[in-house]
Backbone as CSV, one residue per row, in Angstrom:
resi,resn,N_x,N_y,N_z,CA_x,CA_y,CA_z,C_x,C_y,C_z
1,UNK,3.948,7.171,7.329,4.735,7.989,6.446,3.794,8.604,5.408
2,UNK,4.026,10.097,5.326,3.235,10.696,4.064,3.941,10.716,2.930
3,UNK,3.128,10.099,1.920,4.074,10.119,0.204,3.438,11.424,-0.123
4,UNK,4.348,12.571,-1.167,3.414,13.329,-1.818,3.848,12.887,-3.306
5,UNK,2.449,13.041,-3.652,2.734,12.363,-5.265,2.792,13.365,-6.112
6,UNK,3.993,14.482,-5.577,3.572,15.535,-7.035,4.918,14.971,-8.584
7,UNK,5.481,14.084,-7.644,6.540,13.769,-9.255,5.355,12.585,-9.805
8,UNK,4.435,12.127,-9.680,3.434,10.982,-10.282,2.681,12.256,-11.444
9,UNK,2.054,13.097,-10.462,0.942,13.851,-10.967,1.307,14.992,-12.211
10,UNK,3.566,15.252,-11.918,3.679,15.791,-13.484,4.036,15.319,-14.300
11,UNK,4.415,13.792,-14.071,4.473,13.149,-15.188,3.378,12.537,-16.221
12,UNK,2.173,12.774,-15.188,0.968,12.536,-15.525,0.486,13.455,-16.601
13,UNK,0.952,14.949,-16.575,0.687,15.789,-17.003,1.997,16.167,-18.270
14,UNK,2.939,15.744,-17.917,4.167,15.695,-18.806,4.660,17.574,-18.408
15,UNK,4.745,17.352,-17.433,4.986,18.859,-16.693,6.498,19.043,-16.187
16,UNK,6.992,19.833,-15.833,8.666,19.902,-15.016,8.119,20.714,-13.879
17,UNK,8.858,20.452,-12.685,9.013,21.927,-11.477,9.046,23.148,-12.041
18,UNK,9.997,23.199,-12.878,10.241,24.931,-13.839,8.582,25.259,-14.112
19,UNK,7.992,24.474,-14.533,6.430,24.609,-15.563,5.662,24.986,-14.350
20,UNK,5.820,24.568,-13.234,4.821,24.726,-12.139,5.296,26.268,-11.824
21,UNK,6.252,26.178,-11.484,7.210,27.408,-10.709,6.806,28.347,-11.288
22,UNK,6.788,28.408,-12.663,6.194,30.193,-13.443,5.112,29.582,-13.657
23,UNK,4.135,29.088,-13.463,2.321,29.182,-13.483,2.151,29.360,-12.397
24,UNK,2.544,29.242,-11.139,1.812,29.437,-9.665,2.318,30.410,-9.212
25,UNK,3.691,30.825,-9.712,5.034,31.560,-8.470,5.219,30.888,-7.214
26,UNK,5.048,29.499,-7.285,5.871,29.127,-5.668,7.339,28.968,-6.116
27,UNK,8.094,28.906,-5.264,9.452,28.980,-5.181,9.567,27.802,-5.787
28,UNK,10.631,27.882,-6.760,11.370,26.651,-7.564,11.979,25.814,-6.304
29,UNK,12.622,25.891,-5.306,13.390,25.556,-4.412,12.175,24.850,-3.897
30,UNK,11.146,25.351,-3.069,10.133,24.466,-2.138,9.465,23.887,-3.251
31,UNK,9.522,23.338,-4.332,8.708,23.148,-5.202,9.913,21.825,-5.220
32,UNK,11.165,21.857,-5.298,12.198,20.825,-5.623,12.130,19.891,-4.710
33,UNK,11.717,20.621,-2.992,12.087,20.341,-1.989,11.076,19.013,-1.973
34,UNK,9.611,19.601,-2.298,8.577,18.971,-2.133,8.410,17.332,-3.370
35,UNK,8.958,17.384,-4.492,9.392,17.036,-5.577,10.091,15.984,-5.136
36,UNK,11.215,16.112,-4.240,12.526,14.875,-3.981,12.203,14.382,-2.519
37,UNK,10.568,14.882,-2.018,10.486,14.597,-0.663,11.438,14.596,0.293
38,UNK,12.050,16.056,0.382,12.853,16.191,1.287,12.266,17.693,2.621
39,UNK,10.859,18.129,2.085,10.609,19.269,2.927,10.362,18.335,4.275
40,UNK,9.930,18.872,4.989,9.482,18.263,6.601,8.263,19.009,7.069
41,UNK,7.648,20.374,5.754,6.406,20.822,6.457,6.011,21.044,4.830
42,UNK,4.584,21.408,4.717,3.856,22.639,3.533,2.570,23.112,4.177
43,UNK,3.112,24.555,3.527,1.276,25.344,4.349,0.273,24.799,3.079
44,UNK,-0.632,25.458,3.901,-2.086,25.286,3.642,-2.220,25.532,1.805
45,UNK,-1.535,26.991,1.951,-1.453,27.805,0.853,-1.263,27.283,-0.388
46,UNK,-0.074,26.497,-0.110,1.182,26.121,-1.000,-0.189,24.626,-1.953
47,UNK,-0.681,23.819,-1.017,-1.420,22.648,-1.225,-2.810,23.348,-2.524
48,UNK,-3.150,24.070,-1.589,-4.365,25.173,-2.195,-4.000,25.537,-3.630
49,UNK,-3.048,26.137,-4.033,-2.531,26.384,-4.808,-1.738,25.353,-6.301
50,UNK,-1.296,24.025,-5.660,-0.901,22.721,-6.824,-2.033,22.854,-6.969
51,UNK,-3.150,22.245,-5.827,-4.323,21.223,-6.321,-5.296,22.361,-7.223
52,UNK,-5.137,23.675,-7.358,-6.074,24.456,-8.260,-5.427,24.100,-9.899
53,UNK,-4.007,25.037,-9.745,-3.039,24.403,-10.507,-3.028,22.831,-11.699
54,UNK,-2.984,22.307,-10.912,-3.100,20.143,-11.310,-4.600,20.221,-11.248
55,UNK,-5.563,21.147,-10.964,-6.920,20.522,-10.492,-7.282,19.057,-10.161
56,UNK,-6.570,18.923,-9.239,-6.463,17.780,-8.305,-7.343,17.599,-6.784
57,UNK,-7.445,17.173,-6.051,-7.800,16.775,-5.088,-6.817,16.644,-4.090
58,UNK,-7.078,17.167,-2.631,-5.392,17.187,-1.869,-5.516,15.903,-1.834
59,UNK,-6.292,14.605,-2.001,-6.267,13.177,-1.945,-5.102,12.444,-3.095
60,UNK,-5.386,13.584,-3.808,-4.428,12.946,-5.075,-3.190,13.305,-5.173
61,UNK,-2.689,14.651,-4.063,-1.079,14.461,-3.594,-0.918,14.066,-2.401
62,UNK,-1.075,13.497,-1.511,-1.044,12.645,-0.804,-1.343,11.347,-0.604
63,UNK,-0.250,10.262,0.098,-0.531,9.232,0.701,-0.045,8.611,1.375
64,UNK,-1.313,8.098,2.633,-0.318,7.613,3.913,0.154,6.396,4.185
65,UNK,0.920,6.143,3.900,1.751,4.483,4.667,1.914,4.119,5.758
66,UNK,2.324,2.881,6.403,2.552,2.871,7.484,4.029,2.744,7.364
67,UNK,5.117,3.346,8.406,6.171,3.199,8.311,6.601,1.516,8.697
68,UNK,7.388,0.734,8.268,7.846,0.035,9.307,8.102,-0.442,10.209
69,UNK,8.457,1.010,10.933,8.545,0.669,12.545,7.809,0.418,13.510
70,UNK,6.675,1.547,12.727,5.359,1.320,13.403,4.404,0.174,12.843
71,UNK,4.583,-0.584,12.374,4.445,-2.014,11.570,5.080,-2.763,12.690
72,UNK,5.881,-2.865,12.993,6.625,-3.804,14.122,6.494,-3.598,15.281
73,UNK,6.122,-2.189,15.799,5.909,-2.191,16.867,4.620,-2.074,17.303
74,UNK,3.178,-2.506,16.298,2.101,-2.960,16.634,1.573,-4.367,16.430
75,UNK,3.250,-5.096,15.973,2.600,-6.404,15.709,3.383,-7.274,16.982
C-alpha cells in the first residue's frame, strides 16, 4: 500500500489545500482527492510540482507498506 504524506507535510508547514491550490494552480479537487487518499493515480507533473512547492523530496510524500493481505499471503 502507498501512503502519501501530503496531510503530514502541511501540517508540518501549517498549510491548508486552499494554500497549495492558489500557489501551484493544481485543482483544489485533485489536491482534496490526494489529501483524503482517495485518488487511485497522480502524474508525474502533479508530484514535480508539491515537491518544488513543499521543497520536498518525492521520498517525503510517499510511503510504502505492506498491505495485510499480502502479509498473509507470504507468510
Amino acid at each position: 500500500m502507498i501512503i502519501f504524506k501530503l496531510p503530514i507535510l502541511l501540517a508540518e508547514r501549517k498549510l491548508k489545500v486552499a494554500d497549495v491550490a492558489r500557489a501551484t494552480k493544481l485543482s483544489k479537487t485533485t489536491l482534496h482527492k490526494l489529501y483524503n487518499e482517495e485518488s487511485k493515480r497522480i502524474d508525474f507533473e502533479t508530484i514535480d510540482t508539491l515537491c518544488r512547492f513543499l521543497n520536498c523530496q518525492v521520498s517525503d510524500l510517499f510511503e510504502y507498506k505492506e498491505d495485510e493481505e499480502t502479509l498473509d499471503k507470504t507468510q
